[in-house]
C-alpha positions in Angstrom: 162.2 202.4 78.4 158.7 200.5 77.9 155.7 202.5 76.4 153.1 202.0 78.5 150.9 200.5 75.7 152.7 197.9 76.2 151.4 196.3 79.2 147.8 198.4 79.1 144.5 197.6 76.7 144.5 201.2 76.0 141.2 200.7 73.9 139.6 200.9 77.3 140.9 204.2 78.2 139.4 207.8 78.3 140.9 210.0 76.0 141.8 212.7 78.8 143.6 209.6 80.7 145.9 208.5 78.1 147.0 212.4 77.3 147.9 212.4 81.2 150.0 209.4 80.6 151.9 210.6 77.5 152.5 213.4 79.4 154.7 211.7 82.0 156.0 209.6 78.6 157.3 213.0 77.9 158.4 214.2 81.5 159.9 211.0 82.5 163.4 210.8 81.1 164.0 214.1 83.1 162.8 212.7 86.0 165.4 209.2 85.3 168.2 211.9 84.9 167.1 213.1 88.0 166.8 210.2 90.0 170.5 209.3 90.5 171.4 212.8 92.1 168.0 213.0 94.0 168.9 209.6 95.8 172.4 210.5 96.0 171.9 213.5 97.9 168.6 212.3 99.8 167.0 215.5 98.6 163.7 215.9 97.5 162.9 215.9 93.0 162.0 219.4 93.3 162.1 220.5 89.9 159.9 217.5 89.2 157.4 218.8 91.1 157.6 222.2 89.1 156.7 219.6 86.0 154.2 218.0 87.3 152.6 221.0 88.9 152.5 222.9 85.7 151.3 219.8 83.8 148.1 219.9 86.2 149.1 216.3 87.7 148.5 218.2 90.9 145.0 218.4 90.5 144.4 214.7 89.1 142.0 213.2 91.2 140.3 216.7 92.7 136.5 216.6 91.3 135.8 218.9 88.2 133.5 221.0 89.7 136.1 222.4 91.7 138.5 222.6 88.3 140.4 219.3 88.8 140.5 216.5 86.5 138.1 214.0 88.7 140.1 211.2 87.7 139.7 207.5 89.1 141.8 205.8 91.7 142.4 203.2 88.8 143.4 206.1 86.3 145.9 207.6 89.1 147.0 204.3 89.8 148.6 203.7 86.3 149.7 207.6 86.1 151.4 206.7 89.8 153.2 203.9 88.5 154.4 205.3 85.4 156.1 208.3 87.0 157.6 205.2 89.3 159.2 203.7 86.4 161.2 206.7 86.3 161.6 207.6 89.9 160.4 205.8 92.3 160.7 208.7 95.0 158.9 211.3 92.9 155.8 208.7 92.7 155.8 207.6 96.4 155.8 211.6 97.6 153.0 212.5 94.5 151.1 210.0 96.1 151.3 211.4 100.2 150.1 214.6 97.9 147.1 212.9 96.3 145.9 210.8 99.3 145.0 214.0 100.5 142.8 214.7 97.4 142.2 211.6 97.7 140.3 211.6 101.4 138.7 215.1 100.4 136.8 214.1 97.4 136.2 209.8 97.8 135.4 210.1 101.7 133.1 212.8 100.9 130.7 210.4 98.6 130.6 207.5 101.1 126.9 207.0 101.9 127.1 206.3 105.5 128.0 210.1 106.3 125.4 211.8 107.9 123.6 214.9 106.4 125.3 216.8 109.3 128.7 215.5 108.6 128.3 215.9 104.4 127.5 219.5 105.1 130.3 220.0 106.9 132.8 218.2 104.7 131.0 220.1 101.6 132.5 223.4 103.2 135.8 221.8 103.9 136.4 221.0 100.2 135.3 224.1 99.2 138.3 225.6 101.4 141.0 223.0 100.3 140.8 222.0 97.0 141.4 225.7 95.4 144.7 225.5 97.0 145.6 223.2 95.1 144.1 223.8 92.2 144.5 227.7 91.9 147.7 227.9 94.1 149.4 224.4 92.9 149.9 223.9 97.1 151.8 220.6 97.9 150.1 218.8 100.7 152.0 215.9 102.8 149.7 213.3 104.4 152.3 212.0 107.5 150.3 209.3 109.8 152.9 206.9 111.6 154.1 207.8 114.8 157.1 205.9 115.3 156.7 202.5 117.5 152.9 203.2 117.7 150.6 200.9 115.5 148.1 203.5 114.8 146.1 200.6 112.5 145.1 199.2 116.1 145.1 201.8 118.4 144.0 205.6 118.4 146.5 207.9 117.0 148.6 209.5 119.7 149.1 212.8 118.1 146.3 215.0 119.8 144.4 217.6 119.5 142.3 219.6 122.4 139.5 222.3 121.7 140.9 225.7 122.9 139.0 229.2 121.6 138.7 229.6 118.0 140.3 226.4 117.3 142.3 223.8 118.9 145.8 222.9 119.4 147.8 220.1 118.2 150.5 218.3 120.0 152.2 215.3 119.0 155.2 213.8 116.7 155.1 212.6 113.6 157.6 209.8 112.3 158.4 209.2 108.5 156.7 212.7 107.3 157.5 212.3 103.5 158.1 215.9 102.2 158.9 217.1 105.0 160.1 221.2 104.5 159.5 220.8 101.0 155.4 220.7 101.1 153.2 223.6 101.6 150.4 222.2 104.1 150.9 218.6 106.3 147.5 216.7 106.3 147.8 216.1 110.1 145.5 213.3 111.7 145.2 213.3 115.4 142.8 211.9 118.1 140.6 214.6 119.8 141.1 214.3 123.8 138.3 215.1 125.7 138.5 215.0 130.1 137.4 212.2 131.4 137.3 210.1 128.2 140.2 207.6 127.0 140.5 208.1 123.0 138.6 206.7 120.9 139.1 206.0 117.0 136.3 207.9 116.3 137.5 211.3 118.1 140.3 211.5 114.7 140.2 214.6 113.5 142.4 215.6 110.5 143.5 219.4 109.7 145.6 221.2 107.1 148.4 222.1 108.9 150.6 225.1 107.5 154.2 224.7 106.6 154.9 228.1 108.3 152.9 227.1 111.6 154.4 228.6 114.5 155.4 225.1 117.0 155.9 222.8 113.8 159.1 221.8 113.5 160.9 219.6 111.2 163.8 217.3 113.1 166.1 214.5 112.4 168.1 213.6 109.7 167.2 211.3 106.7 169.8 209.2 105.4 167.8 205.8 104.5 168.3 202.8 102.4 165.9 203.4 99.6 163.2 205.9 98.7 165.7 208.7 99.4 164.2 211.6 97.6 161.0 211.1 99.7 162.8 213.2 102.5 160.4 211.7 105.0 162.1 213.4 108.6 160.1 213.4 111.5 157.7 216.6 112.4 157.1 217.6 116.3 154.2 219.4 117.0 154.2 221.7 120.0 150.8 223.5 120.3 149.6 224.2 116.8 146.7 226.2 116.5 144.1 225.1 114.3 140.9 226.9 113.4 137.9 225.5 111.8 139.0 226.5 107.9 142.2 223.7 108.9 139.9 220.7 108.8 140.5 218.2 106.0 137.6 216.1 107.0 134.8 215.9 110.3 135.6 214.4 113.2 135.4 210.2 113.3 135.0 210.0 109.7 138.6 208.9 108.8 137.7 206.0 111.7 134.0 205.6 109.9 135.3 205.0 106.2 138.8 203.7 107.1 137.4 200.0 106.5 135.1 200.7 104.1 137.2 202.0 101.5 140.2 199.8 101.4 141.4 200.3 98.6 142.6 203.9 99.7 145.0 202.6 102.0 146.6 200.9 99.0 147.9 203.5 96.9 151.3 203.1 98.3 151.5 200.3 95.3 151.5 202.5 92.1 155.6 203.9 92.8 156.3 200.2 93.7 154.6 199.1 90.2 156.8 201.1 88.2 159.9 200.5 90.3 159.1 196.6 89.3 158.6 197.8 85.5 161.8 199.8 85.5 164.4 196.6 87.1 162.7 194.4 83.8 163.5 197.8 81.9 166.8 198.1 82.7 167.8 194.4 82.5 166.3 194.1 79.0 168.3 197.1 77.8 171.2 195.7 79.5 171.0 192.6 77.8 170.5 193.9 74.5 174.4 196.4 75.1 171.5 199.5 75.1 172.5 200.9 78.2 173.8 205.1 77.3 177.7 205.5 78.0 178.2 202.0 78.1 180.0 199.6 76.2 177.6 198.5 73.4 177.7 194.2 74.5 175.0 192.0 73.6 175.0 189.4 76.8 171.3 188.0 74.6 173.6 184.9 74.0 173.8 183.1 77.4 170.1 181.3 77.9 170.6 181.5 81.4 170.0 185.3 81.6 167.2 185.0 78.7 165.2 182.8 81.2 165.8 185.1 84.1 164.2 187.4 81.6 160.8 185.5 80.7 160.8 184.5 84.7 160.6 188.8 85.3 158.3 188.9 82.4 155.8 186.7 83.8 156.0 188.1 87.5 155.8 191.6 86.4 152.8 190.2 84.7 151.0 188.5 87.1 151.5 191.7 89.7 150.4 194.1 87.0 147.0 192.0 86.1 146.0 191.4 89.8 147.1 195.2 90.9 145.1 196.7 87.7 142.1 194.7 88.2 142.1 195.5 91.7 142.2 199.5 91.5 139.8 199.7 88.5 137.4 197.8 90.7 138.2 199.9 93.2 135.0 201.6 95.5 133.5 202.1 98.1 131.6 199.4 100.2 133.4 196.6 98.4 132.7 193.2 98.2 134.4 190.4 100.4 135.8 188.9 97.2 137.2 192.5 95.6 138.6 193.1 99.0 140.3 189.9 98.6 141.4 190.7 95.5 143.0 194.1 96.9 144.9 192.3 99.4 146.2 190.1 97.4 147.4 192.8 95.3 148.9 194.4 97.8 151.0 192.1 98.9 152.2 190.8 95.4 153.5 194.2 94.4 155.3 194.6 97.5 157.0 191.5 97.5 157.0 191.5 94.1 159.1 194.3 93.3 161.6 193.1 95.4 161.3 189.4 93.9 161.7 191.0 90.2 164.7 193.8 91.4 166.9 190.9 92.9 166.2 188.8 89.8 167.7 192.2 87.9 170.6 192.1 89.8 171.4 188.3 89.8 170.9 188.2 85.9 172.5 191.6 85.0 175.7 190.5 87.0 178.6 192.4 89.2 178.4 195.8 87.2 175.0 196.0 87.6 175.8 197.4 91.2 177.8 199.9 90.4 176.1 203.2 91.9 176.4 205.1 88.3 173.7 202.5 86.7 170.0 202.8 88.4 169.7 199.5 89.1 171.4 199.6 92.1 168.7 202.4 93.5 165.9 200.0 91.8 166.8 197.7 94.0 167.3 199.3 97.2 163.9 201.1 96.6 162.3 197.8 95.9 163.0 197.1 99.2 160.8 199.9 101.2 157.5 198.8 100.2 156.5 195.7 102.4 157.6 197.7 105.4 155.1 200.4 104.8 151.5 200.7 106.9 149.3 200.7 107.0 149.3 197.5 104.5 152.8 195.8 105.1 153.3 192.5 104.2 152.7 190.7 107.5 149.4 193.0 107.6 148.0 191.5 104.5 149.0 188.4 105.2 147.0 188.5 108.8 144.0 189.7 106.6 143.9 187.2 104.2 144.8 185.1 106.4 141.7 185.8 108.8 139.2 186.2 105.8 140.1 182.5 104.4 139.7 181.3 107.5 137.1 182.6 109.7 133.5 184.1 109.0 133.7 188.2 109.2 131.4 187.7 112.4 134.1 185.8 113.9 137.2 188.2 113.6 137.1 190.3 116.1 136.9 186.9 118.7 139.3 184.7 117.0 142.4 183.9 119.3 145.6 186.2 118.3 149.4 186.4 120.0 149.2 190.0 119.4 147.5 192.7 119.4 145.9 193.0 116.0 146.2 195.8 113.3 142.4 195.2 112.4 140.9 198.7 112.5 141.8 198.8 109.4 140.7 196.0 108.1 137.4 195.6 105.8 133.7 195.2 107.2 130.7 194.4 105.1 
């Protein structure tokens, strides 16, 4: 397996980040083991979890004041992607988990909240983050609905004020960790009387595993991204007090396009899924492969050249994707936004570009479903579909920004009805 010195300046790392990163060095060929029976059975990497938990990867990007490592969305970008090299599932769900982290501590330093709504977000950290960080609590951050664009419109799932709280009601679709996290970061519209919802009504609350009217339904037997366990949640009058909220109400609507790049953390487990197919095709090549015949197919220059074409994709997606998430803030520029998209949508199409290449080059045994290329491949294939930044998403953005001024967007002539809420804003 590639070091990841390989394809990083190092030089330009902290020291605490790089220790973080030889730590999943170390965890990762468990987590490989793993993999085959954790997509097999569609069941969620558990005892990876255990790891990471008790390696503090829990607590990555939760601010050091309240004990976490404060860590960068570029730094947990590269620690994402390297636990995707070795399990692509295990890095999609550790990311649902950190999103939530995430939204706590980046939302909380924009600088367009008001003093009102800092205040109250100041004490909503101060309730979250220690579960986490003294309880090692799982969090799941489920958002689609299931046939409802929630990029354009207001997010069905509601909630209405009742005493001491509110109540929830609504369904979630694709709720990745679903029975095997401890809280579910629910985001919902607030419905008033009278009043149609509005984006910025969302409200978002820590939702209990053990919550009486949550209930987990469905079954999940997908094509890739198995171990994500991502069943659907129905929500049937969940109370909610005031120590559930994740953040105040409207400002998930208020940052949404303002920090873009934290709806693009879906990319890291799709990065090292990309790394891993070049992996496994150079090991195969070179007769590396453990239990297998020890054959050196280096010879043919066809399959070299499929190699050096991998190479330089993998390349040009890691460059682009790096640059993008160390860059990565708040109130972006139109050109880093850009940038972002672009990203993106070249690791999402990308990994699937580099995993068929795998496949075509490594030949007929390749599919076999007791080599991991096979589950490379079909998890390669999960990441354009994935909002709120799919592929025909980003390519409406780019599309609009190349074309149009920003003043002209929300006017410009469109078939459909557009997924721009999310979409940046100077």
């Amino acid at each position: 397996m590639s070091h990841y010195s390989d394809y990083y300046d190092v030089s330009r790392f902290r020291p605490q980040h790089i220790e973080m990163l030889d730590r999943i060095t170390a965890l990762g060929p468990k987590f490989a083991e793993r993999a085959h029976h954790v997509d097999r059975e569609a069941r969620f990497p558990t005892e990876n979890y255990v790891e990471l938990a008790d390696q503090d990867f829990l607590k990555l990007v939760i601010p050091e004041e309240f004990g976490g490592l404060g860590f960068s969305l570029g730094e947990y970008a590269t620690i994402g992607a390297e636990i995707g090299k070795y399990c692509g599932a295990s890095a999609l769900t550790f990311n649902m988990h950190t999103s939530s982290m995430m939204w706590l501590r980046f939302m909380y330093e924009m600088p367009n909240l008001t003093d009102e709504e800092r205040k109250a977000f100041a004490r909503m950290r101060e309730i979250q983050f220690p579960k986490v960080v003294n309880d090692k609590a799982i969090f799941s951050q489920p958002i689609s609905e299931g046939g409802v664009n929630w990029t354009s419109d207001p997010i069905q799932t509601n909630c209405r004020k009742v005493e001491g709280g509110w109540v929830i009601n609504g369904f979630k679709k694709f709720a990745s960790l679903a029975g095997n996290c401890d809280y579910y970061s629910i985001v919902c519209t607030e419905h008033f009387d009278g009043i149609e919802p509005r984006h910025e009504d969302t409200m978002d609350f820590a939702v209990h595993k053990d919550s009486p009217g949550l209930e987990i339904v469905g079954t999940w037997d997908p094509l890739g991204m198995r171990g994500t366990v991502s069943r659907d949640l129905v929500l049937k009058d969940v109370f909610v007090s005031q120590d559930d909220l994740m953040m105040p109400a409207g400002v998930f609507g208020k940052t949404l396009s303002q920090w873009p790049a934290m709806m693009a953390t879906l990319t890291p487990a799709y990065m090292g899924v990309a790394q891993s197919a070049y992996d496994f095709t150079v090991h195969y090549l070179r007769g590396e492969l453990p239990n297998q015949p020890p054959v050196d197919r280096r010879v043919y220059p066809t399959k070299r050249a499929a190699v050096a074409r991998m190479f330089q994709k993998l390349t040009e997606m890691r460059t682009l994707w790096a640059t993008a998430f160390f860059e990565a803030k708040a109130f972006p520029s139109k050109a880093e936004v850009m940038r972002l998209y672009a990203a993106q949508y070249a690791v999402m199409e990308g990994v699937q570009e580099v995993a068929a290449l795998a496949i075509r080059t490594c030949g007929g045994q390749s599919m076999l479903k007791d080599l991991p290329l096979e589950r490379i491949y079909r998890d390669s294939r999960c990441g354009a579909l994935m909002l709120p930044y799919t592929t025909e998403i980003m390519e409406d953005y780019l599309s609009m920004m190349t074309v149009y001024d920003m003043d002209e967007i929300d006017n410009a002539p469109a078939d459909t009805v557009s997924a721009r809420i999310s979409m940046w804003r100077p």
